[in-house]
C-alpha positions in Angstrom: 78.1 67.2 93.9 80.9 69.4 91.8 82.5 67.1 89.2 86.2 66.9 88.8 86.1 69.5 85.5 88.2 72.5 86.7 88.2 71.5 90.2 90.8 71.4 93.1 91.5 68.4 95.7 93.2 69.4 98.6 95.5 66.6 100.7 93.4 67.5 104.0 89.9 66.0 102.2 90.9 63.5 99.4 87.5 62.5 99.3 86.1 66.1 97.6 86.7 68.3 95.2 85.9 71.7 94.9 85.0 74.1 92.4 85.9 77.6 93.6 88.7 79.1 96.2 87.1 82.6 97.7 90.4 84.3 99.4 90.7 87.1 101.3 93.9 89.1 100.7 95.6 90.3 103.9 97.8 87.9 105.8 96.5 85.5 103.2 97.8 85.8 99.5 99.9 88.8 100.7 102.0 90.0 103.7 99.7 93.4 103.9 98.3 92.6 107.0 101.7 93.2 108.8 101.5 97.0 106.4 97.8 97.1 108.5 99.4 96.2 111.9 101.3 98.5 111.2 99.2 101.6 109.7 96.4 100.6 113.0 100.1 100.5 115.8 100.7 104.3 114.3 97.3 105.6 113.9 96.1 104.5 117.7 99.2 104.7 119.3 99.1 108.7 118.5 95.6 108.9 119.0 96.1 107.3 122.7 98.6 109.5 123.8 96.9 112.3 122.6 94.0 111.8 124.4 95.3 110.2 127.4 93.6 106.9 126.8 94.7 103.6 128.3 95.7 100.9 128.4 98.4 101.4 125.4 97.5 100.1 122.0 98.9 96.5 121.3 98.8 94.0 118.5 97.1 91.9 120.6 94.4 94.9 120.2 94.5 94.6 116.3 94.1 90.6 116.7 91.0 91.2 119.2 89.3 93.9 118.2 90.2 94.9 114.1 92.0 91.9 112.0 89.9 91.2 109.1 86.8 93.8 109.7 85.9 96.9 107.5 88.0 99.6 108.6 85.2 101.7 110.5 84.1 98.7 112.0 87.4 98.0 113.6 88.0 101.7 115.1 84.6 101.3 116.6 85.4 97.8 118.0 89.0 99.2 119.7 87.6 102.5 121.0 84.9 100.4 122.6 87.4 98.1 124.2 88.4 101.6 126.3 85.3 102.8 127.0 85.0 105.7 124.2 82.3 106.3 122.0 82.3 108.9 118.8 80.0 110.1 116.5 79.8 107.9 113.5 80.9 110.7 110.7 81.4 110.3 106.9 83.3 108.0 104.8 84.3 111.7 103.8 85.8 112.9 107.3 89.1 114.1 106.5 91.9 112.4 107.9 92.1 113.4 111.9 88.0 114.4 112.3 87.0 113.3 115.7 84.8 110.5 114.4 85.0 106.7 113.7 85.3 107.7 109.9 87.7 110.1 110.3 89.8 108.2 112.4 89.7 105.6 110.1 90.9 107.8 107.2 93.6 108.8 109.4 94.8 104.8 109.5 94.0 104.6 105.6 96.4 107.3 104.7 99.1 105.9 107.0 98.4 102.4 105.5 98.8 104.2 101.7 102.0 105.8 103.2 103.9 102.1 104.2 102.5 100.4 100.9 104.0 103.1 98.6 107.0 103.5 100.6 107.9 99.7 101.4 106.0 97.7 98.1 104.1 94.5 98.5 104.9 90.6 97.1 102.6 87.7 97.2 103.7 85.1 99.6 105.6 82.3 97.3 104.0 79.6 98.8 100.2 81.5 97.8 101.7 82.1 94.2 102.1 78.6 94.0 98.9 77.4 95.1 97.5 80.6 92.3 99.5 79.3 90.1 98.2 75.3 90.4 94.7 76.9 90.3 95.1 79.1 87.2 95.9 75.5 85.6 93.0 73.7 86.7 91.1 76.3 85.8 89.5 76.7 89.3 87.5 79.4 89.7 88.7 81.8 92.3 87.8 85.6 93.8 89.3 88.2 96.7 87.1 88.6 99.5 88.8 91.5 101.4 87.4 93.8 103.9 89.6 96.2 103.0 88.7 98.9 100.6 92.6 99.0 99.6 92.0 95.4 98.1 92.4 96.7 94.6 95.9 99.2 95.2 97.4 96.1 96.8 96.4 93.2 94.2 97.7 95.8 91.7 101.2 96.2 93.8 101.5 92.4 94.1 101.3 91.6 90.8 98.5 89.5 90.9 95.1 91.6 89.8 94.6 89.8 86.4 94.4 86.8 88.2 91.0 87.7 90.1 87.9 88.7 87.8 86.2 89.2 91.1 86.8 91.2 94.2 84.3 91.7 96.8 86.1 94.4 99.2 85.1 96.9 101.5 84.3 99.6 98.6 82.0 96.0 97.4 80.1 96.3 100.8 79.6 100.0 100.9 77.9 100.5 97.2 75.9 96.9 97.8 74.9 97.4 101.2 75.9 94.3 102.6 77.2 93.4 105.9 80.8 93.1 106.1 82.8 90.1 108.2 82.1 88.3 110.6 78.4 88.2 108.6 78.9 85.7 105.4 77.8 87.9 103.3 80.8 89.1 101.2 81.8 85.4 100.4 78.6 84.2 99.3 78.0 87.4 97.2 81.2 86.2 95.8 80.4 82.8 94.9 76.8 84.0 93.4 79.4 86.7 91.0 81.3 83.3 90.3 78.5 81.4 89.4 79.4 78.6 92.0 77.4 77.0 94.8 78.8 78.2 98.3 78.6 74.6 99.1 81.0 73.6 96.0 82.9 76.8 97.3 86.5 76.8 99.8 87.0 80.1 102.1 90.6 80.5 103.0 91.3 83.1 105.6 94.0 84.0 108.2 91.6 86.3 110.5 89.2 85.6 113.6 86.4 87.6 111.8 86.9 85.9 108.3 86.7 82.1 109.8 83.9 82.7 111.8 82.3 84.7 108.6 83.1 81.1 106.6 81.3 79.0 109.2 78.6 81.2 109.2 77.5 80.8 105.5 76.8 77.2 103.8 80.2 76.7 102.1 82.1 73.5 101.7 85.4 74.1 104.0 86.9 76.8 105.6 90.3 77.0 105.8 92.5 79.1 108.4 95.9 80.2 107.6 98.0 80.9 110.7 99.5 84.4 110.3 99.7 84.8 114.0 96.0 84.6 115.1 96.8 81.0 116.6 96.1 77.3 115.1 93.8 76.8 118.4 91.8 80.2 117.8 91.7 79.7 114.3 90.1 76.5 115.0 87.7 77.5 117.5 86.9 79.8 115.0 85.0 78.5 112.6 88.0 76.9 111.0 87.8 73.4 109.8 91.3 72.8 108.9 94.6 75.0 109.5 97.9 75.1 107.6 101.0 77.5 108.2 101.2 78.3 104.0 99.0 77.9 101.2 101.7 75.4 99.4 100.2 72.8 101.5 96.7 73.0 100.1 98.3 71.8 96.7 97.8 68.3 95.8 
C-alpha cells in the first residue's frame, strides 16, 4: 500500500492515494490532438482524392481508427478501414512514398507545419493539476505515442516538468509494443521506480484506456476530449472527468 509521503488523493477515490500520474500528452495536458486531427484531415483527405478512395476521410475516422496509436500504426489501421493494403516501408520513406511509413511522414511533416505555424499551450486546468503535483512531489511521466512528444512538451512550456517520456521514438529503440498493449505505461512506471499498482493512467484516447486496463495499474482515468464519456468508459476507463482541475483535491 503507497503511504501518503509524496502522494496524490483524488476526490473520485478518497479512500487511496497514489504515488505516480503516467500522462499521455495529446488531448490530455495539451490541445495537440486537435494539431493531429488536423495534420491526419490534410494528409488523408489528399491522399483520398488522389487515389479515388472512398468513403471521404472523417474525424470520426481519426477517433476509430488512429487517436492515440503510433503513427504507422494508425495509417495502417485507416487504409484498412477501405480495403487498401501497402508495403510496410521505412521509418526513412520520404514524405509521399507509397508506403505506410511514407505516408506517415507525409502526416508528420504536415503535423510539424501546424505546430510551428499555430504554437501550443497546456490546457489551464492540466497546469493546475501539474502544478498541485509538482508540490506534492508526485512522481509523474509522458506516455505519448507520438514520436513529436518531445517538440511539443518543449512548445508548451512544460518539458522540465517530466524527467521521463516514453514516446513513440521510446517504442521504436526499446522494441516494445505501442497502445492499446500496456507496455509503454508500465515501462514508464519501472523508469519511475513506482509500482504500476501504486501508479494513475490518465488518457483522453480509445487506445490509451484500453492500454490502462490492460496492465496492473491502480486507476485509469479518461478525459473526454471528444471520444465520449460512454466509450471512454467502456473502454477501459474507470472514472471520467471533462478537465484535469477536477482530479485536484
Amino acid at each position: 500500500m503507497t503511504t501518503t509521503e509524496n502522494t496524490w488523493e483524488i476526490p473520485q477515490t478518497p479512500d487511496r492515494r497514489y504515488a505516480a500520474a503516467l500522462f499521455d500528452l495529446d488531448g490530455v495536458l495539451t490541445p495537440t490532438a486537435e494539431v493531429h486531427m488536423k495534420a491526419w484531415n490534410r494528409m488523408f483527405t489528399d491522399y483520398f482524392t488522389a487515389h479515388g478512395i472512398t468513403p471521404a476521410y472523417t474525424d470520426d475516422d481519426y477517433f476509430a481508427y488512429v487517436d492515440g496509436k503510433p503513427r504507422y500504426d494508425g495509417v495502417r489501421a485507416c487504409l484498412a478501414s477501405r480495403g487498401v493494403t501497402l508495403p510496410e516501408g521505412d521509418p526513412s520513406d520520404a514524405a509521399g512514398t507509397e508506403t505506410v511509413c511514407g505516408i506517415g511522414n507525409t502526416k508528420n511533416d504536415a503535423f510539424s507545419a501546424i505546430l510551428r505555424d499555430e504554437g501550443v499551450a497546456p490546457y489551464p486546468g492540466s497546469l493546475r493539476l501539474l502544478d498541485r503535483l509538482g508540490e506534492l512531489g508526485t512522481a509523474m511521466a509522458v506516455v505519448s505515442s507520438s514520436r513529436n512528444a518531445p517538440d511539443v512538451l518543449a512548445a508548451a512550456g512544460i518539458a522540465d516538468r517530466f524527467e521521463i517520456v516514453v514516446d513513440g521514438n521510446v517504442v521504436a529503440s526499446e522494441g516494445i509494443h505501442g497502445k492499446p498493449a500496456p507496455d509503454m505505461f508500465e515501462l514508464a512506471a519501472q523508469r519511475l521506480g513506482v509500482a504500476g499498482t501504486d501508479a494513475v493512467v490518465v488518457e483522453d484516447a480509445l487506445s490509451g484506456v484500453a492500454a490502462g486496463a490492460a496492465g496492473d495499474f491502480a486507476l485509469v482515468v479518461g478525459v473526454d476530449r471528444g471520444a465520449g464519456a460512454e466509450a471512454l468508459l467502456a473502454g477501459g476507463a474507470d472514472i471520467v472527468v471533462d478537465d484535469l482541475e477536477e482530479l485536484i483535491a
